[in-house]
N, C-alpha and C positions, 0 to 999 in steps of 0.2 A: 627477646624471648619468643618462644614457639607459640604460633597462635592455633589453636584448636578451633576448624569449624565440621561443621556435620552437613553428608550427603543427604539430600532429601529425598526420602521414601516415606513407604505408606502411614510409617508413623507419624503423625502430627506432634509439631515443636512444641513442647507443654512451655515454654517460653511465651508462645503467642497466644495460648489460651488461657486466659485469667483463672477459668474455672477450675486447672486441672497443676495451679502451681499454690501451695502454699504460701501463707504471707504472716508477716511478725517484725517484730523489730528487737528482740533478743540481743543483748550486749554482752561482754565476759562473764560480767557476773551473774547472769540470767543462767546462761548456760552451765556455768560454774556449778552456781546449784539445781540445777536438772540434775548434773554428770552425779554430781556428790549427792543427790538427793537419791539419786539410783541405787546408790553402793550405802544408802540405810545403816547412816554410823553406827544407831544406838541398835537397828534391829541387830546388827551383824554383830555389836558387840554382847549381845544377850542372849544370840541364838547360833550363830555361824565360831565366835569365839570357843566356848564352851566344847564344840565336834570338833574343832581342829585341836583345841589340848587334847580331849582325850581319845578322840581316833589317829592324829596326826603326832607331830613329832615333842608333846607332850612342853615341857617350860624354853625349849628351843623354838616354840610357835613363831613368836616376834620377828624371828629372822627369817623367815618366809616371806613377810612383808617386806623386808629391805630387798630381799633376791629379786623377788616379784617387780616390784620399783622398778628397779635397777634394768632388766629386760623391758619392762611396758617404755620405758622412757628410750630407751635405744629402738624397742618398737616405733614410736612416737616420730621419731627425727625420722624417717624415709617415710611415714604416714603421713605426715603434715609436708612433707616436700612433695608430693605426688596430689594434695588438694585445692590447686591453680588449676590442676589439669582433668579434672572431674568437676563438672558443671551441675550434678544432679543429686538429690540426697536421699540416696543409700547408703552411704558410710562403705562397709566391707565389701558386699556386691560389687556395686557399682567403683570400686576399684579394680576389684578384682575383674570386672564385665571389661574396664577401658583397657586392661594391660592384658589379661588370660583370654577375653573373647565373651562372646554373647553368652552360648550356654555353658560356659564352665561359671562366669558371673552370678549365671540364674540359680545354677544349681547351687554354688557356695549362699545364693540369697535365701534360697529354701531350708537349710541349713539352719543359717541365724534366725528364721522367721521360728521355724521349731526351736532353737534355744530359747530365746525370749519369749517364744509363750508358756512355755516348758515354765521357766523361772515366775514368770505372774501366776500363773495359776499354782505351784508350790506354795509360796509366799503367806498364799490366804492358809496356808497350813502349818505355819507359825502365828499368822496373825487372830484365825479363829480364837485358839486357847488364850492368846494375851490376851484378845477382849474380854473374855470371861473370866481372865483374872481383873481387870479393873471391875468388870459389872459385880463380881462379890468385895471387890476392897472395896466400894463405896455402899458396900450391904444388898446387892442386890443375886436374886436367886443363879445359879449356877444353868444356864439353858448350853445345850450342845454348839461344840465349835462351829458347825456351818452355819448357822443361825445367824451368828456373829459376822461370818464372810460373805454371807447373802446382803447383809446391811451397807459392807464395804464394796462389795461388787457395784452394789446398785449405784453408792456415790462415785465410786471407780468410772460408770461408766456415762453418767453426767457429767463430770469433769474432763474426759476423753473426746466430747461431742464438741465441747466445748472449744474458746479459743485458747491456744498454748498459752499464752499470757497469764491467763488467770489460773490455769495448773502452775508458771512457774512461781505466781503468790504464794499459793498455798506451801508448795514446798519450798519453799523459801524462809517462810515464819514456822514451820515446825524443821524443818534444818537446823536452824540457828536454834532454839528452844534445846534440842536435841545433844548439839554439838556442846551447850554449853555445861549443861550436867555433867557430861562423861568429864568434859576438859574438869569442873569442881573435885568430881570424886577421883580422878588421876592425881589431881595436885593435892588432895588430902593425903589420900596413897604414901605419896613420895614425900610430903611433910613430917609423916609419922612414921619416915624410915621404913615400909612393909608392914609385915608380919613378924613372927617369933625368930623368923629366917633373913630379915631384913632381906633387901633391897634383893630383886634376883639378877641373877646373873649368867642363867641358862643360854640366851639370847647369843652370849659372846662365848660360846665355852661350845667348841669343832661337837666334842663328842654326844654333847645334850641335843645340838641340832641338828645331827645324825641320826642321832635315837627313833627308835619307834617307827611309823611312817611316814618317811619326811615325803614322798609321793599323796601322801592325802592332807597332810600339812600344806602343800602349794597347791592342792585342790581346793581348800575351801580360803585358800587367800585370795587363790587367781577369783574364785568365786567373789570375792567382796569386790573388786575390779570392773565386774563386768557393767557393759554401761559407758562406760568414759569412752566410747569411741560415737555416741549420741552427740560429741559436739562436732561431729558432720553430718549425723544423722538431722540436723536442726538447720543443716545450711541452709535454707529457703529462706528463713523463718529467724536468721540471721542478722543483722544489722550493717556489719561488713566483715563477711565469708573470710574472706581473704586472709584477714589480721584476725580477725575474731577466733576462728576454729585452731589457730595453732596455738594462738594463748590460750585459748580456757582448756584445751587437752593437757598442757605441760601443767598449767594449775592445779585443774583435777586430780591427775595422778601423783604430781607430790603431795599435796592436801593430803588424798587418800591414803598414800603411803605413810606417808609423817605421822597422821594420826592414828592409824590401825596399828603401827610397831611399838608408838608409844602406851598407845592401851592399853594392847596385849598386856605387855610388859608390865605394867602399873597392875593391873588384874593377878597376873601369876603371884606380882611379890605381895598383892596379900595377902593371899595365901600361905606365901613362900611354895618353891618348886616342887617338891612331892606330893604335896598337900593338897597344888595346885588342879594336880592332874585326877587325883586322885576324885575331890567335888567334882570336878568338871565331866567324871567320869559317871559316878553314883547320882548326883542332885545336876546335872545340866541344865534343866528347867528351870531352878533357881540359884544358877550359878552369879549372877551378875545381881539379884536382888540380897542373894543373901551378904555378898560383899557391903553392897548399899545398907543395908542396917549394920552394918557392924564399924562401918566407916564414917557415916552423913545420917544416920539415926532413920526411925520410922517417918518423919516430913519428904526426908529425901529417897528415899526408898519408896512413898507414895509415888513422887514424882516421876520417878524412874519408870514405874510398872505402866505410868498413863503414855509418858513419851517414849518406852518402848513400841506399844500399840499404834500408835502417833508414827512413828520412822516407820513400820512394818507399812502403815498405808500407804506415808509416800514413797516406798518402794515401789508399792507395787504402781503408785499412779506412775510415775516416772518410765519403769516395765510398757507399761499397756501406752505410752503416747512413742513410744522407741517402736515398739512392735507394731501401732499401728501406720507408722512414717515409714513402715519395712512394706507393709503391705501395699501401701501409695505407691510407693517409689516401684515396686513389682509390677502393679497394674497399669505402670505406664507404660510399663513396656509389654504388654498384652499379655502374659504369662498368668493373672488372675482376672477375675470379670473386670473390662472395662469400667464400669459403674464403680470400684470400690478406689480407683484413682481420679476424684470427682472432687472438690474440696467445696466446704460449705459456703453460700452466699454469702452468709452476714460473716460468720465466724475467720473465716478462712482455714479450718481446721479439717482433716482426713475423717469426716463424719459417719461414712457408711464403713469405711476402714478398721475406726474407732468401735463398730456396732458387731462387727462382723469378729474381730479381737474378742470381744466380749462374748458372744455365742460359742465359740471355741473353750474361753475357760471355763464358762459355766458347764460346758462337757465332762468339763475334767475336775470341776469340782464335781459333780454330781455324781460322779465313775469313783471317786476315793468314798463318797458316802457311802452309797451303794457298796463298795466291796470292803465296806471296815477297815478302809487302812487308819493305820495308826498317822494323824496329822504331821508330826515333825519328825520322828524314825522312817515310817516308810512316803507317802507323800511328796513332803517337803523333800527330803533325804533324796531320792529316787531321783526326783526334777531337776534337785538341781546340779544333781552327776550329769545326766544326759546336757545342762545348760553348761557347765564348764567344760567338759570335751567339747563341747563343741564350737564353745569361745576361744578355746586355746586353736583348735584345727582352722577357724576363720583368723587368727591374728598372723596364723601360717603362711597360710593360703593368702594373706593382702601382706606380708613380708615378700615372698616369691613372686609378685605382683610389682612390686616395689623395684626389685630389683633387677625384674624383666625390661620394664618401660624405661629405666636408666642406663641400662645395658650398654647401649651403641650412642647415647646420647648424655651426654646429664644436665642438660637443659642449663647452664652457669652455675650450676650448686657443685660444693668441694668435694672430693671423694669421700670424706666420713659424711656427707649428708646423705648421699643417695645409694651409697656401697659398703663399708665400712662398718660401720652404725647398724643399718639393715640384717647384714649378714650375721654380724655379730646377735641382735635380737634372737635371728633367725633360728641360730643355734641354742640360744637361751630355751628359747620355745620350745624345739623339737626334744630336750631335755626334759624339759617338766612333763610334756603330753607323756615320753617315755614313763616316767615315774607315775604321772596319774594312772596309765591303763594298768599299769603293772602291780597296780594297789587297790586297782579297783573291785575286785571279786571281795577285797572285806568290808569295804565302805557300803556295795550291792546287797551286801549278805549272799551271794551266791553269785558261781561263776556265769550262770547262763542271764541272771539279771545284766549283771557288768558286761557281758559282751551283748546283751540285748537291746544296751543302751546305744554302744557304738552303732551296731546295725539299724538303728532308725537314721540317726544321723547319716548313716551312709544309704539308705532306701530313699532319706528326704532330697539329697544330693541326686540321686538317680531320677528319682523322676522330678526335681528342677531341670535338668541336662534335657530330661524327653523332652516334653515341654516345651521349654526353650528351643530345640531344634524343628520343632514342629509348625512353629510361629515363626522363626527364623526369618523367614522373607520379609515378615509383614511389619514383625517390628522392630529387629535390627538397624541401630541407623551407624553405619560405619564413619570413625571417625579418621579426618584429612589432615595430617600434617602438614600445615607449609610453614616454611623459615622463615 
């Protein structure tokens, strides 16, 4: 196999500086539920479910998750063959940096740094309101959503300072707590046959998953997705890289998928399919509690409305330790203050990276107070369009990455590992992005929103590329193949 070493220039080898490398001992299942703690079973099932029946492709949702799969895991197979040969954890960038070049890397890094902050700081705009419904289920006065997100923020950003270990406790024990409700109230679901409509059948039926917009149907799926490529984001911090990162991705994303298609689907048929779309359209806010009383009674219906709130956190805590290992990995290569690619003495943790994450979303919550947006229509809504364009244009962009650096080589892996598979993703991809922008002027509520979104993402690209070329000398370290 090809050994990868690196020309020495101005940059210093973060290899040989303790201070400025992450440390962890994260195993599959560590990282497993990082990936899965990102993509927020229970929040996505009570908040992201609910917009994609009724903005999306209505009781044909379910099979958006299979599609989705189906693409991320053929993503998956040329991403995880091209992770031998990237030594540093960026995840998309720093793929995109070893095979497209320095500044096209940086500029795809600047990209995902604005998705994922984009999506944490949304998040708190689902999660404000939940907390406010748990502080009146347990009788306590109704005080405004940011109240509630200032509270999250704060432990958000103790947790972030912190070592990853102990964020991946935490989400770990409300993962599982999380996971195991929905799985109860599915299997009740499907025990009691549905609804008046029995069992649905939308899922499997061409012309229901056609219906409506299947373009914002795989927007708010690819949405529940994003994240799972954190198990290279975590390579440091890893146990063994190697073995480690290509297992927990292919876990995560079946986990993910298996469980989001089976949901879905449980959800719709209690309703049964018109009905389905219909609540989901009128009552979204208490789409997923009101199934819970009608299905698992008021006990579990409490429970529900606490471990919805409970998922929406570790969303976000999951969000903010992704985005801040984006910001690390940036500043090592001089492109953000040196000082924010600095890792903690005791902790070993992106501390000031972590600090500096958090000053940016407090912006952005502060900027929805101030201008009265509505927390989960405009907000949340808004964020997290601009966070999926821009996750599908990055899984593009490290496809075409994939497929450059195997090009003339393929390093001992078969043709469907490094060509085949890739390409085929490739196309999957370049489909759906098709379908989201092409849907996106109704999910925006207006056309100039929907392409105002794509134009950050492309301004963030632009000046990652300045940037990057501007440092070029100083902290490019070109890398040397020899055989």
């Amino acid at each position: 196999m090809s050994e990868i070493t690196a020309v020495a220039g101005q940059l210093s080898d973060p290899a040989k500086s303790p201070d400025r490398r992450l440390r962890g001992k994260l195993g599959v299942a560590s990282i497993v539920f990082m990936v899965v703690a990102a993509a927020a079973p229970l929040g996505v099932v009570g908040g992201v479910f609910p917009l994609g029946i009724a903005n999306g492709n209505g009781a044909g949702f379910p099979a958006t998750f299979l599609v989705s799969t189906v693409i991320l895991l053929l993503f998956a197979v040329g991403f995880t063959a091209l992770t031998p040969f990237v030594d540093d954890a960026g995840a998309f960038f720093s793929y995109i940096r070893h095979s497209l070049g320095f500044s096209v890397g940086i500029g795809f890094g600047f990209v995902a740094l604005v998705s994922y902050v984009a999506l944490e700081a949304g998040v708190y705009g689902l999660l404000g309101p939940a907390g406010v419904g748990v502080i009146t289920l347990f009788g306590g006065a109704e005080i405004p959503w940011w109240a509630v997100a200032a509270v999250a923020f704060a432990v958000t950003t103790y947790l972030g300072y912190r070592n990853i270990e102990l964020s991946s406790r935490v989400l770990g024990v409300l993962l599982t707590a999380e996971i195991a409700v929905i799985g109860v109230l599915d299997l009740v679901i499907v025990l009691r046959g549905g609804g008046d409509d029995g069992l649905s059948t939308g899922a499997v039926n061409p012309a229901t998953v056609f219906s409506g917009s299947l373009g914002i149907g795989l927007l708010f799926a690819m949405l529940s997705y994003i994240g799972f490529e954190a198990t290279a984001v975590f390579r440091d911090e890893a146990r063994d890289p190697q073995r480690t990162i290509p297992r927990a991705t292919y876990a995560a994303l079946i986990l993910i998928g298996t469980f989001y298609a089976v949901s879905s689907w449980a959800l719709i048929s209690a309703w049964g399919d018109d009905r389905a779309v219909a609540q989901a359209t009128d009552s979204g806010g208490t789409f997923l509690a009101d199934i819970a009383q009608t299905y698992i009674r008021t006990a579990g219906n409490d429970i529900i409305t606490v471990l919805y709130f409970t998922s929406l956190f570790a969303c976000i805590l999951a969000f903010h330790n992704v985005a801040s290992r984006y910001v690390f990995a940036l500043s090592q290569h001089r492109v953000l203050p040196d000082a924010l690619g600095v890792a903690h003495s005791v902790h070993g943790s992106p501390h000031k990276a972590s600090l500096w994450i958090s000053g940016v979303v407090a912006v952005g919550i502060a900027a929805a107070v101030v201008f009265g947006l509505d927390p989960v229509t405009q907000f949340y809504t808004w964020f997290a369009a601009t966070t999926t364009v821009g996750f599908v244009v990055l899984l593009i962009a490290t496809s075409v990455a994939v497929l450059v650096f195997f090009a003339r080589d393929r390093r001992g892996y078969s043709q469907w590992r490094v060509r085949i598979a890739p390409a085929s993703g490739l196309v999957g991809l370049g489909l759906t992005l098709a379908l989201i922008l092409t849907n996106l002027e109704g999910l925006a509520t207006s056309n100039a929103l929907g392409w105002g979104i794509v134009g950050l993402l492309i301004v963030s690209f632009v000046v990652g590329v300045v940037i990057a070329r501007r440092v070029a000398g100083a902290a490019e370290v070109t890398p040397v193949v020899h055989s």
